[in-house]
C-alpha positions, 0 to 999 in steps of 0.5 A: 146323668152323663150323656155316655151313662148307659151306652154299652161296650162291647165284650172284648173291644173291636178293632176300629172297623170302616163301616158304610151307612146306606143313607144318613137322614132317618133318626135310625142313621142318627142313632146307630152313629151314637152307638158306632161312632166312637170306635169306628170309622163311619162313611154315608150315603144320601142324596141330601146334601142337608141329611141330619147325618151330615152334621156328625163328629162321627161322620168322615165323609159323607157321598151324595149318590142317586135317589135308591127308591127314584133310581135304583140301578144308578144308586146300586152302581154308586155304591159298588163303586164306593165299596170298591173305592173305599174298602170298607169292612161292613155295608150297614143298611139303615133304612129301607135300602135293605130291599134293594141290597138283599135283591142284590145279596150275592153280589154284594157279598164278599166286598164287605161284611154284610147281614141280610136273609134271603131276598124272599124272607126280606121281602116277606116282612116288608111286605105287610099283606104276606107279613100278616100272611106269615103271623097267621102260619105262625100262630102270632097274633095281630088285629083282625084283618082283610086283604082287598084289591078293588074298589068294592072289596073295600067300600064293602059294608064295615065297622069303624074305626079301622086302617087302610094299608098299602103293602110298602109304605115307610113312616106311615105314609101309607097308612089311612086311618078311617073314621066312617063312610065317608072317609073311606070313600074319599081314601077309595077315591085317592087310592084308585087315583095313584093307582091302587084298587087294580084288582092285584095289588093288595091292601089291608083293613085292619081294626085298631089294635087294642092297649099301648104301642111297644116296639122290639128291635132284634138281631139273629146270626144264621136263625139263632136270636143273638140280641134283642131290646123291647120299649114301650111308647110315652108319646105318638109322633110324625107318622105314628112313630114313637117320639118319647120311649121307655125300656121294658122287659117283655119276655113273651115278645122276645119268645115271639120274636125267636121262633120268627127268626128261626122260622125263617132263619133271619140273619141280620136285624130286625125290629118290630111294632107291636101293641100291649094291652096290660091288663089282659097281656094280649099281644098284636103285631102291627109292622115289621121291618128287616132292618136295625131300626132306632136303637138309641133306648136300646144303646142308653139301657146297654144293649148295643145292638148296632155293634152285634149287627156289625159283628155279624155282619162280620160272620164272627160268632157272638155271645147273645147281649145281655138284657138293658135295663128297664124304665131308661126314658128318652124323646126325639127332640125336634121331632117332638116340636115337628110333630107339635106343628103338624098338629096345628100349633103356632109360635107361642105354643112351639117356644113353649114346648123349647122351653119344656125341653131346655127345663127337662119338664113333662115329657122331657123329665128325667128324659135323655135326647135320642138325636140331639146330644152336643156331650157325645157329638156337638155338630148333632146342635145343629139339625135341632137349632135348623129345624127349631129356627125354621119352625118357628118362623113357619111352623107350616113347613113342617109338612114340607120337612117331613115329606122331603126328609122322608122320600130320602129313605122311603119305599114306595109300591112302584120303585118295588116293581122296579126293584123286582126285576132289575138286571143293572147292566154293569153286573152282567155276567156278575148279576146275569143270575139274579 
């Protein structure tokens, strides 16, 4: 197959547009400059100076700014000032940045095409306590869950196996999966030791829920569903994410999906995780997050749905795309060896599974590379042989890898309440409002 065989072009090609990432380390950065890259002009942002993005065909140039979620106001100034330096025509938020540019919407907006909701509706997704609150007003199904704040209401007598959940976590790191008592007891004692069980903050029980994990990335203009792409998990990685992917339709979760972005009349992307229990057809919702997401299923099946969100960010009326074709087969590469030696496997085991990715074998077969992909971008080479190297010679330094990439991107509980009432003094009067 050619690497470009099913990447989709627009209807009506786009003038090339300047276009600012808000970070370049998560694979969601990656994938949305496969999809963006070769008509655009791309700039990020990031505060490594080893971001994956970094080492793109695609990328002009790359800013090393503050750390968003460590300091935010010094973050938010850098990139006004980059907006204002650069004139750029649209900001895309990649990752977990959208709470911090969707408190400070107003502002931001008219410096360059942007797409995001209310503060509030924003907030009310990423939150995973008011996002269950928001499935149960909806009808909307998800596995049966409790909301606790303290230390009794969750050693509580209960069932397991079950997940205990923090509110804001990114990438499942706050996400425990608990096997029996004495599990939990030991996830009460280090939730209270980084200072939850307060009585306030809320957490989630949640039992498992049933069938196969699928995820739905969606785009809405002003409450209308304007795109949207389904994929169903072939293997679980790093943090529960989904390292090798399938295309699927599922017009059941694109109706859910609607009458959420009506209801809170979304404008912007978002994506979903779910779970699909065939034989039943039952649907449950798990996560939600309002941003783009990894699209590169999506890009390779012909649904570009980083070039829709460009368009509406532009407030230009689109057309809704048409579906991508169903059974497109993809895997995330290196993650698939991180994950291989986060579960314990040494060397001989890691140039095994090189091997089975240069021969295209088991989950590799007939299988595109959503990271890695040297036909459409030959610098994408190197973050693979960095990590593949390190790997090898340490494959215990794959939790320090993922740890450190992750808190580029991540929003954690405390930089939340920060967040909530930031006033940057460089905004007054601008941000006096806010």
């Amino acid at each position: 197959m050619s690497p470009h065989q099913g990447a989709a072009e627009p209807a009506g090609r786009a003038e090339r547009l300047t276009i600012l990432f808000t970070e370049g380390s998560s694979t969601s950065a990656r994938q949305a400059l496969y999809a963006l890259g070769p008509r655009h002009t791309i700039d990020i942002l990031d505060p490594a100076r080893l971001c994956q993005c970094r080492f793109s065909r695609y990328v002009r140039r790359w800013y090393r700014c503050p750390s968003y979620s460590r300091e935010p106001e010094a973050y938010l100034e850098f990139l006004f000032e980059r907006l204002q330096a650069g004139r750029y025509d649209v900001l895309l938020p990649t990752h977990e940045q959208v709470f911090l540019l969707a408190r400070f919407r107003q502002a931001l907006l008219g410096r360059a095409g942007l797409a995001l909701p209310a503060f509030e509706s924003v907030d009310r997704l990423m939150n995973k306590a008011t996002f269950a609150r928001l499935l149960e007003e909806l009808g909307l199904p998800y596995p049966a869950t409790e909301m606790v704040v303290d230390r009794a209401g969750l050693l509580r007598p209960r069932d397991f196996p079950l997940y205990v959940k923090v509110a804001y976590s990114t990438a499942g790191q706050g996400v425990r999966l608990v096997q029996d008592r004495a599990e939990l007891e030991a996830a009460a004692d280090q939730l209270a030791e980084t200072g939850f069980l307060d009585g306030r903050t809320e957490l989630l029980v949640q039992r498992p829920a049933r069938g196969i994990k699928r995820g739905a990335t969606a785009v809405f203009q002003r409450g209308q569903l304007a795109s949207a792409h389904c994929e169903e998990s072939r293997a679980i990685g790093v943090g529960g994410s989904s390292m090798a992917k399938v295309s699927v339709e599922h017009p059941e979760m694109l109706e859910h999906l609607r009458r959420l972005g009506e209801h809170l009349q979304w404008h912007g992307a978002l994506c979903v995780e779910y779970f699909y229990e065939a034989s039943t057809g039952r649907v449950e919702f798990i996560e939600c997050n309002p941003r783009i997401g990894e699209t590169a299923t999506a890009w390779l099946s012909g649904a570009n749905l980083c070039e829709q969100l460009v368009q509406v960010s532009l407030d230009r009326t689109v057309a809704p795309l048409p579906p991508g074709r169903a059974g497109v087969r993809t895997h995330q590469g290196f993650l698939v060896l991180t994950a291989r030696a986060l579960e314990g496997a040494g060397r001989c085991r890691l140039l095994a599974e090189v091997g089975r990715a240069w021969t295209g074998r088991g989950l590799y077969r007939d299988a595109q590379n959503e990271l890695t992909r040297p036909g459409d971008d030959w610098l994408s080479v190197l973050p693979w042989l960095g990590v593949s190297l390190l790997l090898l010679a340490r494959p215990g330094a794959a939790q320090w890898l993922v740890t450190n990439t992750v808190n580029n991107y991540s929003l954690h509980q405390a930089a939340v309440e920060v967040m909530r009432t930031l006033r940057p003094a460089f905004l007054a009067p601008e941000g006096a409002d806010l």
